[in-house]
C-alpha positions in Angstrom: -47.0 21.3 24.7 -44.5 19.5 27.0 -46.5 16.3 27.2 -46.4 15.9 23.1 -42.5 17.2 23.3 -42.1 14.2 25.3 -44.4 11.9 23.2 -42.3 12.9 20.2 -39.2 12.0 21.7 -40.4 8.5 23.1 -41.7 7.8 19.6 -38.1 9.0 18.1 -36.3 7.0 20.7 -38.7 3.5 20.0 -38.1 3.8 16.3 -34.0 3.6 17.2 -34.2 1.3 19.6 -36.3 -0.8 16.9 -34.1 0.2 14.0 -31.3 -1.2 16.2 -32.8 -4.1 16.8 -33.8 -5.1 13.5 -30.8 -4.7 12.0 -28.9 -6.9 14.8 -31.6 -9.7 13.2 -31.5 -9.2 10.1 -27.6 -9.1 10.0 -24.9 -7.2 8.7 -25.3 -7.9 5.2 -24.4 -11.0 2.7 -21.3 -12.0 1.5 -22.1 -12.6 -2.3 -20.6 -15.3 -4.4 -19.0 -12.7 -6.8 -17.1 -11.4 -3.6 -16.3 -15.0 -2.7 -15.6 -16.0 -5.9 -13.0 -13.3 -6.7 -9.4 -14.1 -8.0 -6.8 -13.9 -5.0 -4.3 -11.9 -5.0 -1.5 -14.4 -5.6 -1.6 -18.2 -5.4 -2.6 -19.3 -1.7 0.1 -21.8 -0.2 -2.3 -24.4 0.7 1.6 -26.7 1.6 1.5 -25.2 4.3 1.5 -27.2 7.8 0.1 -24.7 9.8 -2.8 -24.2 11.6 -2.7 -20.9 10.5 -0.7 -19.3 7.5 -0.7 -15.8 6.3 1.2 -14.3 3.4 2.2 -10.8 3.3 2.8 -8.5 0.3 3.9 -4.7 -0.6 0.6 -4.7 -2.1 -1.2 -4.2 1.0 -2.6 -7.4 0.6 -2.6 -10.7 2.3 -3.3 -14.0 1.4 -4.9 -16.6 4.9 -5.0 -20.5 4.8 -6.4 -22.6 7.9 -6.6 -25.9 7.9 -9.9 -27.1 8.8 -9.1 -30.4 10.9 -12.9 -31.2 12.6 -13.4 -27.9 13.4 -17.0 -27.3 12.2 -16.6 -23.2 12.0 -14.5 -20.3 12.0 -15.9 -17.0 13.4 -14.1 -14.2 12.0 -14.3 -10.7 13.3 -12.5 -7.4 14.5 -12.6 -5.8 17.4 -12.6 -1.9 17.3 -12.3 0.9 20.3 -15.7 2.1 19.7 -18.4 0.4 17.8 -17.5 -3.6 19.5 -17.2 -6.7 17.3 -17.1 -5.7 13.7 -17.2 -8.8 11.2 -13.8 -9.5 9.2 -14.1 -8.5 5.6 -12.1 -10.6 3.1 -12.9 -12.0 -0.7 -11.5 -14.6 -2.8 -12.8 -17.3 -0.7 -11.3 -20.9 -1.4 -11.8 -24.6 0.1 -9.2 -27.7 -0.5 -10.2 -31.0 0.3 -8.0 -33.3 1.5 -7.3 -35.3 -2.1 -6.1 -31.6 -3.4 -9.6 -30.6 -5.2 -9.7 -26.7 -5.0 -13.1 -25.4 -5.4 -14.6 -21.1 -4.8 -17.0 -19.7 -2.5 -20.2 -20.9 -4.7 -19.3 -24.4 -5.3 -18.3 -24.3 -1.2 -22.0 -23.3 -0.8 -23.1 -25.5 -3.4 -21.8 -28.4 -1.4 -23.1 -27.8 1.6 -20.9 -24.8 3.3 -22.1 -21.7 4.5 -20.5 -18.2 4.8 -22.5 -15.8 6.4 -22.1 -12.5 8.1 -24.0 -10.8 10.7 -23.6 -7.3 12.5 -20.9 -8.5 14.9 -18.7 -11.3 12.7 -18.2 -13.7 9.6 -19.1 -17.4 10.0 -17.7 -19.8 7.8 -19.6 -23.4 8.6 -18.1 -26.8 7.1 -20.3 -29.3 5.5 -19.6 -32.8 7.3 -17.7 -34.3 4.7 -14.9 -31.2 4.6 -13.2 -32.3 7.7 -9.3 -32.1 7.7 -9.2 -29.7 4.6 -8.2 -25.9 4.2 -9.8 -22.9 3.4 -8.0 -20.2 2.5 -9.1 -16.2 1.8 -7.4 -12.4 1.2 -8.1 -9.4 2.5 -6.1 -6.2 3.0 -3.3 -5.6 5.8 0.2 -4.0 5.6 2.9 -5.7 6.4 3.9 -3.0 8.0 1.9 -3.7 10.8 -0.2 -6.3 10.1 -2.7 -7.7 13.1 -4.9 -10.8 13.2 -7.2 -12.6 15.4 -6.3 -16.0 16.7 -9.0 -17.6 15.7 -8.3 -21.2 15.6 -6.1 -22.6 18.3 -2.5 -23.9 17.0 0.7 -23.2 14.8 0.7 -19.8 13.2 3.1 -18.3 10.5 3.3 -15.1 9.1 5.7 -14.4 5.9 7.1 -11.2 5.3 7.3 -9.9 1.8 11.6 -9.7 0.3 13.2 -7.3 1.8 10.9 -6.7 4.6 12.5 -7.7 8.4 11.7 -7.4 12.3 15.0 -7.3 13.5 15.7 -3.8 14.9 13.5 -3.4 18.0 11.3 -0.4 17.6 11.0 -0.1 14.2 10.6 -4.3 14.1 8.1 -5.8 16.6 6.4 -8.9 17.2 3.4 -10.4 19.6 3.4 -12.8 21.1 7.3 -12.7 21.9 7.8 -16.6 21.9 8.2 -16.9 18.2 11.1 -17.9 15.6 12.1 -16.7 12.5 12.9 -18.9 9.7 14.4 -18.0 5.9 12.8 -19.2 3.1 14.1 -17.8 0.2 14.6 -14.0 -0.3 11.7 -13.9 2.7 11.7 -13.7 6.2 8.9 -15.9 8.4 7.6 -15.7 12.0 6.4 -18.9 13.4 4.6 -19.5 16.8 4.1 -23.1 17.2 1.1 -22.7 19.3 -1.2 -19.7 20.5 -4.4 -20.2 21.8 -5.8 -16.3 22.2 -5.4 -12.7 21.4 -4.2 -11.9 18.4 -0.5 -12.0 16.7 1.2 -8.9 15.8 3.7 -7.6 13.3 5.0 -4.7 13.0 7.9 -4.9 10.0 10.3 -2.6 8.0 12.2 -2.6 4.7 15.8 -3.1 5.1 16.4 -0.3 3.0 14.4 1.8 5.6 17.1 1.9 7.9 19.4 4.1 5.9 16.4 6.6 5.9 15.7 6.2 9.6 19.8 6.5 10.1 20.0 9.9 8.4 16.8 10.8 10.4 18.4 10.2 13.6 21.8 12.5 12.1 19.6 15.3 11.6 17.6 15.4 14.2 20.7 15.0 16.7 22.5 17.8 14.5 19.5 19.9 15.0 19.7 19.2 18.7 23.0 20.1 18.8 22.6 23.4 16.7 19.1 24.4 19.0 21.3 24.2 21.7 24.6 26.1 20.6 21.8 28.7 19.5 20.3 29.1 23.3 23.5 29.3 24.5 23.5 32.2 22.3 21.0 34.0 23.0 21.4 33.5 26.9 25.3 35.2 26.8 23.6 38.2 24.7 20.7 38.1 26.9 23.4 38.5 29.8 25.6 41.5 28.1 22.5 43.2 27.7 22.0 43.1 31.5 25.3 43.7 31.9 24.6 46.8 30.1 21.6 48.3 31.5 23.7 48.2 35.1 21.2 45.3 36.2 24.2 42.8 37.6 24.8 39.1 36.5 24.4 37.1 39.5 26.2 33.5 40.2 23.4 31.4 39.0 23.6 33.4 36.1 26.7 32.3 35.0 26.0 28.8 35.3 25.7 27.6 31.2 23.2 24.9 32.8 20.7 27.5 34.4 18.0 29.8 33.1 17.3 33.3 33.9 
């Protein structure tokens, strides 16, 4: 009985083990053309002169454009507490070459490019003659408290959407510190002329958010104040009572700063 208990749980532990294994090779699923192929969001800013450029909106949606220089690939992924490396999901996939010719994720393939995903990350693969173009894609992040990768080396820029600010430490926070922010327009944009690691961080609010944070911060002091006019209260009534009942009110009892 015990030795085919044990046999059964070997068997049940091989078939994980090769379950696990199997799906490592075979990946963690293909990125289709329709995803790729997918209208963005808003117009990507393929102007841009940074390594690196993301665009932020209320939508909960952003917009990414990295210029390709002679890297051959990207990898794209997430890291997560728990499970490791998980691969970045995003859509709307686009490529510009150099001479300004926009083309989607299936003509990208079509001409050589790859964009493939496995269990642990994305890969987007360059065909030899896309050198010193840009590809750009969307995916969904908060602005918030918005949090990427670096995944290329260089300049990175992240624009807020109107309204939106990182002025006011706590509620407004960015990573790495040794940034500046520029106005352009009605917007707000953090620029890091170069990381090479981690990932950039941040954390925004709406300007308008600080009128509801202000009269957060006047209630919660009033409450303070009230809690503590009410123990004081409690404790003198809590002390004629004693007084009462012949039980004495010592020294340290009439100290407003002590407890019984």
């Amino acid at each position: 009985m015990n030795r085919r208990f044990a046999l059964a749980v070997a068997a049940v532990a091989l078939l994980a083990v090769s379950a696990g294994c199997l799906g490592y090779a075979t990946g963690g699923g293909e990125v289709t053309n329709e995803t790729l192929d997918a209208e963005p969001p808003r117009e990507y800013d393929f102007d841009t002169d940074r390594d690196a450029a993301f665009d932020l909106s209320t939508d909960v949606t952003y917009t990414a454009v990295y210029a390709v220089r002679d890297r051959e690939e990207i990898r794209l992924y997430e890291q997560t507490p728990y499970a490791g490396d998980q691969p970045l999901e995003f859509e709307a996939f686009r490529y510009q070459y150099p001479d300004g010719e926009v083309i989607n994720g299936s003509e990208f393939r079509a001409r050589g490019g790859e964009i493939e995903q496995t269990t642990d990350e994305t890969w987007i693969r360059f065909a030899d003659d896309m050198a010193g173009g840009k590809a750009a894609f969307s995916g969904a992040g908060s602005p918030r408290r918005f949090t990427m990768r670096a995944y290329v080396e260089g300049s990175y820029a992240v624009t807020l959407p109107p309204e939106f600010s990182t002025e006011v430490p706590i509620v407004g926070h960015v990573s790495p510190r040794d940034h500046s922010v520029e106005t352009v327009g009605d917007r707000d944009r953090i620029v890091w002329e170069e990381v090479s690691g981690g990932s950039i961080v941040v954390q925004s609010y709406r300007e308008g958010d600080l009128v509801v944070f202000g009269v957060i911060l006047v209630i919660a002091a009033i409450a303070a104040v009230a809690g503590t006019a009410y123990f004081r209260r409690q404790l003198e009534a809590l002390r004629e009572r004693r007084r009462d009942l012949g039980l004495g009110v010592y020294e340290d009892d009439e100290d407003d700063d002590g407890l019984l």
